[in-house]
C-alpha positions in Angstrom: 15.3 47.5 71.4 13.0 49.3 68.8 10.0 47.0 68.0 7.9 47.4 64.6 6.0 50.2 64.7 8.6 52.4 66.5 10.2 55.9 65.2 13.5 56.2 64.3 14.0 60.2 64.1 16.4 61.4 61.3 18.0 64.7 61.0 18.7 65.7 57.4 16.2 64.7 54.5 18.7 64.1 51.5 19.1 60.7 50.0 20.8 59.5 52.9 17.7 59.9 55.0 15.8 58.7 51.8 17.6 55.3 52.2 18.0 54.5 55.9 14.3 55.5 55.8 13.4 52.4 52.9 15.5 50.0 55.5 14.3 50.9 58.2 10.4 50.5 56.8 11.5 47.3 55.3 12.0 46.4 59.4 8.1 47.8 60.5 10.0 50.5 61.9 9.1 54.3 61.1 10.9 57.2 60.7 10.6 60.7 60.8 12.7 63.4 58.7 13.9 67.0 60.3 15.1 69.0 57.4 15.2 72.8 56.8 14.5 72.6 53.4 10.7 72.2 52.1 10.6 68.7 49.7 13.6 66.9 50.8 14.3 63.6 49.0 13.6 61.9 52.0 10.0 62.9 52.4 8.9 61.0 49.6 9.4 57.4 51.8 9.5 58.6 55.6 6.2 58.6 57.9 6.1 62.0 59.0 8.7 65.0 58.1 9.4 68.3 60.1 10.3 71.4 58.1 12.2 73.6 60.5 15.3 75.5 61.1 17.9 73.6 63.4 17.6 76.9 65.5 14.0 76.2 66.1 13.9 74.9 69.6 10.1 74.4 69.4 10.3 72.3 66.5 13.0 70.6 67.6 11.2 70.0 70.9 8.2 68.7 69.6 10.5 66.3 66.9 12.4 64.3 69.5 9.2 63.8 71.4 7.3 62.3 68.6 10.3 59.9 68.6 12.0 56.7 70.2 15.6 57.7 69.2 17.5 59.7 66.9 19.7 59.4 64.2 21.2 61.8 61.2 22.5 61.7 57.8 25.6 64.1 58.1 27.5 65.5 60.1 27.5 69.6 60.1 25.0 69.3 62.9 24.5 72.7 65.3 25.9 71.8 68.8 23.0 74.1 70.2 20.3 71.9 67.8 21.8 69.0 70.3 21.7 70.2 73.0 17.6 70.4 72.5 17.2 66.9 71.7 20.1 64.8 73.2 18.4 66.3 76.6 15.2 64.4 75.3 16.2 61.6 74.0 19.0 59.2 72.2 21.3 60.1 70.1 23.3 57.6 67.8 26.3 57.8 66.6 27.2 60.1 69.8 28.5 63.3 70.6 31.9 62.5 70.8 31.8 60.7 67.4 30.2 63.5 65.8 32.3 66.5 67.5 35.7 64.3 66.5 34.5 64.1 62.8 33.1 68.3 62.8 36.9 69.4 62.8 39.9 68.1 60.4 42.4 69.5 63.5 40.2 67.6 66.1 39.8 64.4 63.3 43.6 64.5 62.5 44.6 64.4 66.3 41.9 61.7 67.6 43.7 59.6 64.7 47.1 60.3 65.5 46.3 59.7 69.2 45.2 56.1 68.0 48.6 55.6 66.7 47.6 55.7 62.9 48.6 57.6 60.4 47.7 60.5 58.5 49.0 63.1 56.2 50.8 65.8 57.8 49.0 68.6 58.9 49.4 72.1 60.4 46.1 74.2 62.0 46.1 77.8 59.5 43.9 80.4 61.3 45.4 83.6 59.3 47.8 84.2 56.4 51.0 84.1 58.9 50.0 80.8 59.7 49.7 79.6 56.3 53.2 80.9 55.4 54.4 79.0 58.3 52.9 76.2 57.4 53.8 75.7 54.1 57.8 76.1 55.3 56.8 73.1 57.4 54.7 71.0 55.3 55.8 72.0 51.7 54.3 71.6 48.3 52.4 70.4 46.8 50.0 70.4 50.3 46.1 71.0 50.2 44.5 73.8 52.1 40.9 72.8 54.2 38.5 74.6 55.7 38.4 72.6 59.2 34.7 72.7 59.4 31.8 72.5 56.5 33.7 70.9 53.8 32.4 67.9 51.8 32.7 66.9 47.9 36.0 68.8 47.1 33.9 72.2 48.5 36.6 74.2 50.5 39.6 73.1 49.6 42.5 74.9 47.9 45.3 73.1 46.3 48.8 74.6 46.7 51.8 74.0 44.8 55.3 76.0 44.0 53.7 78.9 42.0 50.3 79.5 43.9 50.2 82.6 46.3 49.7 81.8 49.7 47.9 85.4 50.2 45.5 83.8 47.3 45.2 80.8 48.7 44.1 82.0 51.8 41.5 84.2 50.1 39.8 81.3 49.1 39.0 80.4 52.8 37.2 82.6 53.2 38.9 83.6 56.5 38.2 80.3 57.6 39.9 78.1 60.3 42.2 75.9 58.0 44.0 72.9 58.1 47.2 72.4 55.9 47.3 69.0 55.0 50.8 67.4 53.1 50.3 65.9 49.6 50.3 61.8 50.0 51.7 59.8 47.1 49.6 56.8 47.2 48.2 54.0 44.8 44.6 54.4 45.3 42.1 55.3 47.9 39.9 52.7 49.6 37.0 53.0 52.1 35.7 50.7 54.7 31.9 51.1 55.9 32.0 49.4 59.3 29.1 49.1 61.9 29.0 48.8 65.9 26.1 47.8 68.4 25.8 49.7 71.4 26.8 45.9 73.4 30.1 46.4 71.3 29.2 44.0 68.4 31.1 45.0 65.3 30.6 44.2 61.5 32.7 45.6 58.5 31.9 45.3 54.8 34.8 44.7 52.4 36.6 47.4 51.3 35.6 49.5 48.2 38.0 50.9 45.9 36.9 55.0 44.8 37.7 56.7 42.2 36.7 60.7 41.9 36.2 63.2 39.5 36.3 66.8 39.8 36.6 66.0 44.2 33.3 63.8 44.1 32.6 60.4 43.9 32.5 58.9 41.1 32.8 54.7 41.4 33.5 52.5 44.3 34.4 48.5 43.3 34.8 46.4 45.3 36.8 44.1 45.7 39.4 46.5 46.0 42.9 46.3 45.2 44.3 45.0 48.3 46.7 42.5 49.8 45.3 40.0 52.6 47.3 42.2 54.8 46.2 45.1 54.2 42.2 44.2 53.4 42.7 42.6 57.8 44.6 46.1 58.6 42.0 48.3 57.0 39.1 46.3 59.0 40.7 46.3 62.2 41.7 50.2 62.3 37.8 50.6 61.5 36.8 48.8 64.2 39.8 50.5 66.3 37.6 53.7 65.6 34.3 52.3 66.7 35.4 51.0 69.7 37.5 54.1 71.1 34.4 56.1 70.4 31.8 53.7 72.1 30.0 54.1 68.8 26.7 53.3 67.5 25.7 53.0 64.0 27.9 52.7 60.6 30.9 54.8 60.1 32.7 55.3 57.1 36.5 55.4 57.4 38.5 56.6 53.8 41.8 55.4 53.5 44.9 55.9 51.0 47.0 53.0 49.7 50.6 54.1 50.2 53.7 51.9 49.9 54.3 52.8 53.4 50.8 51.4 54.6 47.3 52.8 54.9 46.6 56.2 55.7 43.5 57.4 57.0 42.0 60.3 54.6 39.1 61.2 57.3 35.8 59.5 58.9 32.1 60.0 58.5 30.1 59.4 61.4 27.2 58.3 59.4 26.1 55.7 56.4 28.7 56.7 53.2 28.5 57.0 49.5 31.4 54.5 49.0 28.7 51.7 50.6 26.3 52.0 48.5 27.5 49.1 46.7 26.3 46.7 49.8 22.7 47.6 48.1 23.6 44.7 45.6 26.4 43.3 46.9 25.2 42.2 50.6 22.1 40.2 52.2 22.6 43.4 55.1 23.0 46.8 53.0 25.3 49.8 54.9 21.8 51.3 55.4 19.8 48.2 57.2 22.7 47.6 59.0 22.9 51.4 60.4 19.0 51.2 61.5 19.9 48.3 63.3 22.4 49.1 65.3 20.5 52.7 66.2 17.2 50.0 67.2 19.4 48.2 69.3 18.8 45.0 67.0 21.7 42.7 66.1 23.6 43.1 63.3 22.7 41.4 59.8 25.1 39.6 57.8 27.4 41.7 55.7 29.6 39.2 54.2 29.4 40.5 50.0 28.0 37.9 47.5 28.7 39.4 44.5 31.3 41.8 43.0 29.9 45.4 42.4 30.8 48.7 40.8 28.9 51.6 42.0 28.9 54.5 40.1 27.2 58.0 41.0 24.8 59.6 38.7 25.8 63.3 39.1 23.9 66.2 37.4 23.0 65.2 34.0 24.2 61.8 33.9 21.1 61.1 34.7 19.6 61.6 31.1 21.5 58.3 31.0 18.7 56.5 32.9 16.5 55.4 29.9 19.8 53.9 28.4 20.9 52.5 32.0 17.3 50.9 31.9 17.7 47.9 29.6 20.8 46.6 30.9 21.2 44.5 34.0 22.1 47.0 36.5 20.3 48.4 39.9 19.1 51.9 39.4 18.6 53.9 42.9 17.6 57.4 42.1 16.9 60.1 45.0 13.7 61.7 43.9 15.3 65.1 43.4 13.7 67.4 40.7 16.3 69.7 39.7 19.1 68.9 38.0 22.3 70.8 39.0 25.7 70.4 37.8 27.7 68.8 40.7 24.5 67.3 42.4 24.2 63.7 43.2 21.0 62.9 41.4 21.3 58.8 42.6 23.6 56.1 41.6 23.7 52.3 40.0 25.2 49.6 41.2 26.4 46.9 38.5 26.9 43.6 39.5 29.8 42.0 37.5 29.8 38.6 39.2 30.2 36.4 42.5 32.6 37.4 45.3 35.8 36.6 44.4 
């Protein structure tokens, strides 16, 4: 167990690090950023940050010596940039967990192997295998890059009219999964922790809604039947379990009259639970530096009903406005403004659990 005045190392310095690194100083416990990229929103609130390539042994060396155990804030992690540290010292959520969620195919077939459901999928590594695979999975169907994707970035949706020779194109070359369309309700998430004794605590399920393949609000409660709110948390902690996992994990799901379906996982604190900011005693972000410290869990139980709603590019300039109204404003620190770029988000709390 981690005491106060211990160092949580994080790889990746965006406003995931930015957050786990407020918990975890909220706990006495420090934290130190690796990030490639000079400035990182994290920097601003962590006790010491590393600016070096994730092919820079020497750095990488030197980073997970400074440190009692490591931790990261997404997932494209280099298997070589592991192999460095992981020989040095911990590493939570593990290997497995973080191989498993690096590739749809790999993701898809862990599930399955669980026995629960997915879309259909077929692996696409050329355009034969695209052709074939739309004759077995049909249209509409979406087309994935099986590695590197995130916010609706490599994907290609396919329909009756769209070339497949096009389509492919868009990969890039790519390894590709071909994933059949789901008719569904609505898509839920659950943000679920584990200790590394086995200890396991889910938050309630949020309800997402995106825009243009990002984000946009999670409410929770969500739309969901007694049934289905036990199912969702028990397939969750299905997922922590068979990976011996440690830390939060972030499972998507879609609402089909047929049952859930698992969308995919994220080894790693989620945008969907950043309602428990507001909503919990024990936010996503607390709860994930605890398990990585070896502390027990807090309580996640919600108190309040929430709407979270991402601030993306220049919805931002709404922040003077958002200001005088009763609603939590997290922003990441980030100075430019991009179009597409999550800038921070609010939480709105519209009442007591219910």
């Amino acid at each position: 167990m981690l005491r106060t005045g211990d160092t949580i190392g994080i790889l990746g310095g965006g406003q995931l690090g930015r957050m786990l690194s407020v918990a975890a100083a909220r706990l006495g416990i420090k934290t130190h950023i690796f990030e490639p990229s000079a400035n990182p929103p994290a920097g601003d609130v962590a006790h010491h940050v590393t600016t070096a390539a994730y092919d820079d042994h020497v750095a990488l060396t030197a980073f997970a010596q400074s440190v009692d155990v490591i931790t990261y804030e997404f997932e494209n992690i280099p298997a070589e940039a592991l192999d460095v540290i992981e020989a040095l010292r911990p590493v939570h959520p593990n290997r497995r967990a973080l191989a498993t969620s690096q590739d749809r195919m790999t993701e898809k077939a862990f599930l399955n192997g669980l026995g629960l459901a997915t879309a259909p999928f077929a692996n696409v590594e050329n355009l034969d295998d695209l052709v074939k695979a739309i004759d077995q999975i049909g249209v509409p169907s979406i087309l994935k890059t099986r590695r590197f994707g995130y916010d609706g970035k490599g994907q290609s949706r396919l329909t009756a009219d769209t070339d497949p020779a096009a389509a492919w194109a868009d990969m890039a070359d790519a390894p590709s999964v071909l994933e059949g369309f789901i008719e569904f309700t609505h898509e839920v998430s659950v943000v679920a922790a584990r200790t590394a004794n086995g200890a396991i605590s889910c938050f309630d399920p949020g309800e997402n809604v995106h825009r243009d393949g990002i984000l946009h609000t999670t409410t929770v409660p969500a739309r969901l039947s007694p049934a289905q709110r036990t199912d969702a948390v028990l397939l969750a902690a299905k997922i922590l379990n068979e990976l011996e996992y440690v830390g939060v994990l972030g499972v998507e799901l879609f609402v089909t009259p047929r049952g859930l379906i698992v969308n995919e996982i994220a080894p790693r604190v989620h945008n969907s639970g950043h309602w428990t900011q507001n909503g919990c005693v024990t936010d996503q972000f607390e709860q994930h530096i605890r398990a990585v410290a070896g502390w027990p869990l807090g309580d996640g139980s919600r108190h309040s009903n929430v709407e979270m709603e991402n601030l993306i590019g220049d919805d931002v300039d709404r922040i003077p406005e958002i200001a005088g109204t009763a609603t939590a404003i997290h922003l990441y620190g980030k100075a430019d403004v991009k179009a597409g770029r999550k800038m921070g988000h609010i939480n709105r709390v519209t009442g007591p659990a219910s």
